[in-house]
C-alpha positions in Angstrom: -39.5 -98.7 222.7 -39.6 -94.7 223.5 -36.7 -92.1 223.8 -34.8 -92.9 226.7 -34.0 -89.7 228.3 -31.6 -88.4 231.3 -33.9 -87.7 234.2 -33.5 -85.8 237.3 -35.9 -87.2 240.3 -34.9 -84.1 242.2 -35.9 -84.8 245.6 -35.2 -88.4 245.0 -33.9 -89.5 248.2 -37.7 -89.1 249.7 -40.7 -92.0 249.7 -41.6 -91.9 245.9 -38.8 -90.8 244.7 -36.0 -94.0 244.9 -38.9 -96.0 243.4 -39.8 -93.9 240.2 -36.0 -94.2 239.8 -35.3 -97.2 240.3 -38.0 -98.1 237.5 -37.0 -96.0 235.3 -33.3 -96.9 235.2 -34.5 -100.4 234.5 -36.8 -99.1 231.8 -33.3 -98.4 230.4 -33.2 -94.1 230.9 -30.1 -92.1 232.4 -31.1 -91.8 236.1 -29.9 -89.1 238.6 -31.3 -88.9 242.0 -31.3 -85.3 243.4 -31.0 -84.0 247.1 -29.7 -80.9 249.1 -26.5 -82.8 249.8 -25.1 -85.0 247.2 -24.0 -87.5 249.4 -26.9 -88.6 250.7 -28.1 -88.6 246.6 -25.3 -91.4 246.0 -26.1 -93.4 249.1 -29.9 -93.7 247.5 -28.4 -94.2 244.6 -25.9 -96.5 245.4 -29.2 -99.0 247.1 -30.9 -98.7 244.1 -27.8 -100.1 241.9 -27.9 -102.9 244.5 -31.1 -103.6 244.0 -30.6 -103.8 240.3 -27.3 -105.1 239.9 -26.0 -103.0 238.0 -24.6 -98.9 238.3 -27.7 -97.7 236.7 -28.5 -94.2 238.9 -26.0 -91.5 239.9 -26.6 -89.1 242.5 -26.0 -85.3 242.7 -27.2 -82.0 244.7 -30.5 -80.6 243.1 -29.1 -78.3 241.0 -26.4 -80.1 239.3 -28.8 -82.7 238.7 -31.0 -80.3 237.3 -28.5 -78.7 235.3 -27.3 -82.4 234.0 -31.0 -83.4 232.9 -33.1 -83.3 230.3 -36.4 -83.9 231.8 -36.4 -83.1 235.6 -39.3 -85.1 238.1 -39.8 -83.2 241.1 -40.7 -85.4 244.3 -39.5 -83.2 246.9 -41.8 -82.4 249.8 -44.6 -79.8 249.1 -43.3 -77.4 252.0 -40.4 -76.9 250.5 -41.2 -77.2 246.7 -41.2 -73.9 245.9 -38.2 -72.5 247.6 -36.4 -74.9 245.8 -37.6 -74.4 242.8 -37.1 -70.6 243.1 -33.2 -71.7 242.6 -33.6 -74.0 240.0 -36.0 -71.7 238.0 -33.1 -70.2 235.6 -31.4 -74.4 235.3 -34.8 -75.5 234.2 -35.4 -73.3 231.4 -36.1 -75.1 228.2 -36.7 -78.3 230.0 -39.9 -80.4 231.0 -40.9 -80.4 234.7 -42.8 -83.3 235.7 -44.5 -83.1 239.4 -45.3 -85.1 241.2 -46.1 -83.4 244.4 -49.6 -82.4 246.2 -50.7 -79.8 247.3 -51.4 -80.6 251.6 -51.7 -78.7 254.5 -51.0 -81.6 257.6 -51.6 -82.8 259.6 -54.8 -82.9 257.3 -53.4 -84.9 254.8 -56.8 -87.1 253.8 -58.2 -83.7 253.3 -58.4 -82.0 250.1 -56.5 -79.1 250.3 -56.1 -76.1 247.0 -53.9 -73.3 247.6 -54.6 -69.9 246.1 -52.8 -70.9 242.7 -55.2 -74.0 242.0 -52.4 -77.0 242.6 -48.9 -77.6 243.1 -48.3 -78.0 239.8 -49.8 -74.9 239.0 -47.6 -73.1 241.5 -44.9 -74.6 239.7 -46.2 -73.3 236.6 -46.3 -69.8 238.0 -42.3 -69.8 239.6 -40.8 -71.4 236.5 -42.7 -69.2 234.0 -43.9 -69.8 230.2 -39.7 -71.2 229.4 -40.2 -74.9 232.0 -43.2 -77.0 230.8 -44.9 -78.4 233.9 -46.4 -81.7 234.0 -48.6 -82.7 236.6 -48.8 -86.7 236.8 -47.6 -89.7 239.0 -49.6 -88.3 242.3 -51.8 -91.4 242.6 -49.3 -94.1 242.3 -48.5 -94.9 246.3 -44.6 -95.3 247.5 -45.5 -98.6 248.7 -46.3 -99.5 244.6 -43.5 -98.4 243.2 -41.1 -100.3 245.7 -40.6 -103.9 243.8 -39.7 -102.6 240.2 -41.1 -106.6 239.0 -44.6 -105.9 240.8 -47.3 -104.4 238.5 -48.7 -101.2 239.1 -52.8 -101.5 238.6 -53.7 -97.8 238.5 -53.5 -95.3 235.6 -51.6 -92.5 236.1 -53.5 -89.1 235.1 -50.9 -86.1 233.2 -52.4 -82.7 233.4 -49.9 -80.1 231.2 -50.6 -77.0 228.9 -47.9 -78.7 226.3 -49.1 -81.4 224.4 -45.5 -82.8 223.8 -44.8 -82.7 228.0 -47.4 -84.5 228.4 -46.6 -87.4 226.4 -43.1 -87.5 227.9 -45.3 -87.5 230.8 -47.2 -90.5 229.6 -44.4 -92.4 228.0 -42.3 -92.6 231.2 -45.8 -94.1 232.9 -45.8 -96.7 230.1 -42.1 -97.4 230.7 -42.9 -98.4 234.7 -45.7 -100.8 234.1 -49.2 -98.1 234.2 -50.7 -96.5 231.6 -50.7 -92.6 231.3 -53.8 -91.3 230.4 -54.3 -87.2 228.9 -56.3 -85.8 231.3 -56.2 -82.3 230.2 -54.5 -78.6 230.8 -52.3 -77.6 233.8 -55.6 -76.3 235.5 -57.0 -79.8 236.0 -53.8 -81.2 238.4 -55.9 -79.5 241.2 -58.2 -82.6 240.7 -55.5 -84.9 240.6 -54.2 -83.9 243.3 -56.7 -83.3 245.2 -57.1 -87.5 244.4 -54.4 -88.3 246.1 -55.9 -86.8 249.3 -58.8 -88.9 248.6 -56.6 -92.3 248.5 -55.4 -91.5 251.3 -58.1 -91.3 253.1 -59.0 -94.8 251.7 -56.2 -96.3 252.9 -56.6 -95.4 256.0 -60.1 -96.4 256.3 -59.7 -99.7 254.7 -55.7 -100.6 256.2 -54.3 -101.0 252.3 -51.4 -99.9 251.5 -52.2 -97.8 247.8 -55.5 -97.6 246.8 -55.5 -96.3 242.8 -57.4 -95.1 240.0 -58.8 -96.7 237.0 -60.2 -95.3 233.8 -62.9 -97.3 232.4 -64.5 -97.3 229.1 -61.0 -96.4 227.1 -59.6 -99.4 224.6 -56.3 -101.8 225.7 -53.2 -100.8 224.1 
């Protein structure tokens, strides 16, 4: 078993978000759900407890929750991703960010879209500065995936960082909701990733499933 650690899904009341969460609280880790009203961050809260039978997840407003954590995982939308975390950069320092969001310009979504910066991630990277290490991972693992915390995930979840150590918090907290993380290089690489995700979306659209993945062949089991 890995560290369990207190993690904030800031943004957490959103598609991705409640599921992560609710995973990770049954992996056994300290779960707050974040929002911009902390209200609505209990009431998601409160249905995962439900749904696991037991008070697993809390919820707070972002910044508490942000302030509260060790390891924050941001699922907010992209639009608004950076405003937000231009008031969370001073509560993050120290920490490990972990995003999850995409870079997208709708209503173009199955389009690859990479703003000036590279990625999201990388724009994180750039508000935060040197004293947050930002993860990119979990883009490619679809809402509709993570929904039944007993269902297996078959994908591989690729973590993009500049800090070896993020990273395999990164990968760890893949392991601990059924996928395997797999290193797939520096910060400026998450522009792939997520340019993935518009990719599977496409796909799914196309061919009416609900989360196309990724796979990485040729590594060994275990």
């Amino acid at each position: 078993m890995g560290q369990k650690y207190t993690l904030a899904v800031l943004g957490g009341t959103g598609n991705e978000g409640p599921g992560l969460a609710m995973r990770w609280a049954k992996a056994g880790h300290t779960v707050i759900i974040g929002s911009r009203e902390a209200e609505k961050a209990q009431r998601v809260a409160d249905e995962i407890n439900t749904k696991l039978g037991a008070p697993r997840v809390s919820g707070m407003a972002n910044a508490d929750a942000a302030r509260t954590c060790a390891v924050a995982v941001l699922t907010v939308p992209y639009a608004v991703q950076n405003a937000l975390l231009e008031t969370l950069r001073d509560t993050l320092q120290g920490k490990t960010l972990i995003n999850v969001n995409v870079a997208m310009k709708p209503p173009h979504v199955a389009q690859v879209y990479i703003p000036p910066e590279g990625s999201a991630a990388e724009q994180a990277q750039a508000i935060l500065g040197s004293g947050v290490d930002v993860v990119a991972a979990f883009q490619n693992v679809g809402a509709a995936t993570l929904e039944n915390p007993d269902h297996p995930i078959a994908c591989d979840v690729l973590v993009c960082g500049d800090k070896k150590a993020a990273k395999a918090i990164a990968i760890q907290l893949a392991a601990d909701i059924g996928t395997r993380g797999i290193d797939a290089g520096p910060l400026v690489n998450a522009k792939v990733v997520e340019g993935l995700t518009s990719v599977l979306i496409g796909i799914n659209i196309r061919y009416k499933v609900p989360g196309s993945g990724i796979r990485i062949t040729g590594l060994p089991e275990g």
